[in-house]
C-alpha positions in Angstrom: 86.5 159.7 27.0 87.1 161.3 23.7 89.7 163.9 23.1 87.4 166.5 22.5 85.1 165.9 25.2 84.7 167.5 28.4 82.3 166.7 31.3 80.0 169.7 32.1 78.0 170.4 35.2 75.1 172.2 36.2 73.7 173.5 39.1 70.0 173.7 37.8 68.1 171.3 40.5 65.8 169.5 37.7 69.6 167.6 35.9 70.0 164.8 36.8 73.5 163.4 36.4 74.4 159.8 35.0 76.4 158.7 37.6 74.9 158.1 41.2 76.7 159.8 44.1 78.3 157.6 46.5 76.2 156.5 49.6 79.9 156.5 51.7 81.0 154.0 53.2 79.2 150.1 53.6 79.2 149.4 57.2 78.3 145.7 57.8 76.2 144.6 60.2 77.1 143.7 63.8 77.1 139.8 62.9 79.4 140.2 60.1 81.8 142.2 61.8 84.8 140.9 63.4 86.5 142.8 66.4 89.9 142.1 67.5 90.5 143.7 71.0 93.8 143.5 72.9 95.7 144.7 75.6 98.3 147.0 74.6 101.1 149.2 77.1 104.1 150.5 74.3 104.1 154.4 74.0 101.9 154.6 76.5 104.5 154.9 79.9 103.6 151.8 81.1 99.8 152.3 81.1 97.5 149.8 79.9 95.1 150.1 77.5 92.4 148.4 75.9 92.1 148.5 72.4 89.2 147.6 70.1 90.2 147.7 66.0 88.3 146.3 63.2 85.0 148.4 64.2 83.0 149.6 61.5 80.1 152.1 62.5 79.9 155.1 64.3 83.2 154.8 66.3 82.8 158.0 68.8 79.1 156.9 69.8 80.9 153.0 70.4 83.5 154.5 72.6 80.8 156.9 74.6 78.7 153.4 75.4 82.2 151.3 76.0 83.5 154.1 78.2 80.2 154.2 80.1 80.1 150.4 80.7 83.7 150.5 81.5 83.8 152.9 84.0 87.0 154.5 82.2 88.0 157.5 79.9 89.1 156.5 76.3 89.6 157.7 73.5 89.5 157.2 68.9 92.2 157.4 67.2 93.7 155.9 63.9 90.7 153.7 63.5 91.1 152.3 66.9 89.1 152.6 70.2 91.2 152.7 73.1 89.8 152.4 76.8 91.9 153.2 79.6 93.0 150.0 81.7 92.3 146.5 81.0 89.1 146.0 80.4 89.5 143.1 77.6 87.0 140.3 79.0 84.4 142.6 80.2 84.3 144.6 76.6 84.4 141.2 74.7 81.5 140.1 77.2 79.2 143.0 76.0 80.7 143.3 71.9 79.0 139.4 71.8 75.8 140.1 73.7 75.4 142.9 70.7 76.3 140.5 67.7 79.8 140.9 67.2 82.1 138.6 66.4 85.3 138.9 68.8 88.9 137.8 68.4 91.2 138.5 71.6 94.9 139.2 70.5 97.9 139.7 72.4 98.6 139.4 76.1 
């Protein structure tokens, strides 16, 4: 941009502006998208968890079904589903009969 110029906007509905607004974020679909799930226990007390990472989509919805299927609470958080107790075959199990490709990691 030039020194002098400025960018300007408008709020009259009939401008258009040259630059198209972002459509958010890409989410692939199921077949392209790689889940790693793994068992995890650290900062938890000694629980177990399952954890699901990788996931793009609508996360809370994902949890809701996984949850549901599971039988167990769980939760999102830091870009991660976590479902209480080990549940790491049966999640992979249904994650592959939807499309996804799973990678099981850790213990």
């Amino acid at each position: 941009m030039a020194a002098n110029s400025r960018r300007v906007y408008s709020t009259h509905p009939t401008e258009q502006s040259d630059t198209p607004a972002p459509d958010g974020p890409s989410v692939k679909p199921p077949n392209q998208q790689t889940l790693y799930i793994m068992r995890d226990r650290k900062r938890r007390k000694g629980k177990t968890v399952t954890v699901i990472s990788q996931f793009q989509g609508d996360m809370t919805a994902m949890k809701k079904e996984l949850q549901k299927h599971c039988g167990a609470g769980g939760s999102v958080k830091n870009g991660e589903i976590e479902i209480q107790g080990d549940h790491r075959d049966k999640i992979a199990a249904y994650m592959r009969s939807k499309g996804y490709k799973v990678k099981l990691s850790g213990g």
